[in-house]
Every structure is written in C-alpha cells, then in structure tokens.
C-alpha positions as CSV (number, residue, x, y, z in Angstrom):
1,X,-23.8,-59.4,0.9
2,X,-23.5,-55.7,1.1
3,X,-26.2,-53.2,-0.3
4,X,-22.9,-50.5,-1.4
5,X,-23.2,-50.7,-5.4
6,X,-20.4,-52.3,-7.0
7,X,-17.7,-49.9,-8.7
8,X,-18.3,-48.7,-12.3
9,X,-15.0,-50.0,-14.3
10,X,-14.5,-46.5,-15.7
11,X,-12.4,-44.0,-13.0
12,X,-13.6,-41.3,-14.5
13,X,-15.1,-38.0,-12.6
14,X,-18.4,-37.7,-11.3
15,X,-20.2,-34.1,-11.1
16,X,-22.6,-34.3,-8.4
17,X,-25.2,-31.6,-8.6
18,X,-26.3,-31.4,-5.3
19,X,-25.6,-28.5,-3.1
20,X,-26.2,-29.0,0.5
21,X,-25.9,-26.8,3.7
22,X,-22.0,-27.3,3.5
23,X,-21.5,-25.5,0.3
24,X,-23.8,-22.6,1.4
25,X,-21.7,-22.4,4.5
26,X,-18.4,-22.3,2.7
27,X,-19.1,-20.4,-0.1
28,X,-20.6,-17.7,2.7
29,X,-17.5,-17.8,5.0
30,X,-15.0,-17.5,1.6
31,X,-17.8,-14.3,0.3
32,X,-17.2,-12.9,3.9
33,X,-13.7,-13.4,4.0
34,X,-13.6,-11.4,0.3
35,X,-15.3,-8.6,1.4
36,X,-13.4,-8.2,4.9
37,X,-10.1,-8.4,3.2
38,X,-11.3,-5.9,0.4
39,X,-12.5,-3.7,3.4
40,X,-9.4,-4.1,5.1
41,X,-6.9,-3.5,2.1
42,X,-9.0,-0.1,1.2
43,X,-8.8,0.7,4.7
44,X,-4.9,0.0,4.6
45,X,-4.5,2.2,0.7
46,X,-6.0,5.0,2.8
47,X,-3.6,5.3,5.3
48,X,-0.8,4.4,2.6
49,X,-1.9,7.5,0.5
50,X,-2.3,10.0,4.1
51,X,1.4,9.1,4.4
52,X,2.4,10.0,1.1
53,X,0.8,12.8,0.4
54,X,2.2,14.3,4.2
55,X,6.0,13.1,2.9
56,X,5.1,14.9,-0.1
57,X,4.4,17.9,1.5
58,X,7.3,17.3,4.1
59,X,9.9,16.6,0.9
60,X,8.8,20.3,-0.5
61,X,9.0,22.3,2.4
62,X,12.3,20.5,3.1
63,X,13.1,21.3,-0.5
64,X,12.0,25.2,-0.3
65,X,14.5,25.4,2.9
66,X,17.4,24.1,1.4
67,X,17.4,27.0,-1.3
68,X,16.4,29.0,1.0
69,X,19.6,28.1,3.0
70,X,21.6,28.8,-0.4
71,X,20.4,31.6,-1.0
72,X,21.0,32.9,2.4
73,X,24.9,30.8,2.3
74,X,25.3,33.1,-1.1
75,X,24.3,36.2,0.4
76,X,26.6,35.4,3.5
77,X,29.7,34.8,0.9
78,X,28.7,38.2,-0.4
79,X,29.0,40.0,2.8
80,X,32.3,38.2,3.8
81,X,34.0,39.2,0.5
82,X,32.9,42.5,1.1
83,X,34.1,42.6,4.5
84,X,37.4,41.4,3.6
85,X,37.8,44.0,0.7
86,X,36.8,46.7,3.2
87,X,39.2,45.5,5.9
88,X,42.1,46.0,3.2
89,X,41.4,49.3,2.6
C-alpha cells in the first residue's frame, strides 16, 4: 500500500537529533539579531547618559542662579529700606 511507517500507538515526543542547514541559519540570524540589538541598546544608554549628565550640569547652574538672584533680591530689599529711611529724614 504505502511505504509511510504506520503510527507508533504512544503520542509521546520525539527528539530528533539532527541539525540541518536550517537550524544553523536560524540560530545565526537570532545570534545576529542579539548582538545588533545589544549594539544598538549600548549605543542608545550612551546618548541617554550624554543627556543626563548635560541636565545635570544645566539643573546646577540653573540652581547657582537662582541664589544668586536671592542674594541679589536681598541686597536690593536692603537698599530700598535704606532709601526709604533716608528719604524720611
């Protein structure tokens, strides 16, 4: 009738130890796809970092002018008060 063997009556899985030109080519394409994603993600971190350390540096120098601005808004009170208590004289 037909040369196909005739099913086993156990279902159970079958490890087939064979590796052909298929496996070599997936397991190369999923290796390259690892490595250009790992490339890509450092790549990404780098620029990530770059940013954050320049925000860093913009956060301080925005922090050092905003005492600086107090400082100069407390020295400006200072003058106006004694301005006023000069005018009264």
């Amino acid at each position: 009738m037909t040369d196909m063997p005739r099913p086993t009556e156990s279902r159970a899985p079958r490890f087939d130890p064979t590796i052909n030109l298929g496996h070599v080519i997936t397991m190369g394409s999923v290796l390259a796809t690892m490595i250009a994603g790992y490339a890509t993600l450092n790549a990404r971190m780098g620029v990530v970092e770059a940013q954050i350390t320049t925000m860093t540096t913009l956060m301080e120098r925005s922090i050092r002018a905003d005492e600086q601005l107090q400082t100069m808004r407390t020295t400006v009170d200072k003058l106006e008060d004694r301005l006023e208590r000069v005018e009264q004289k």
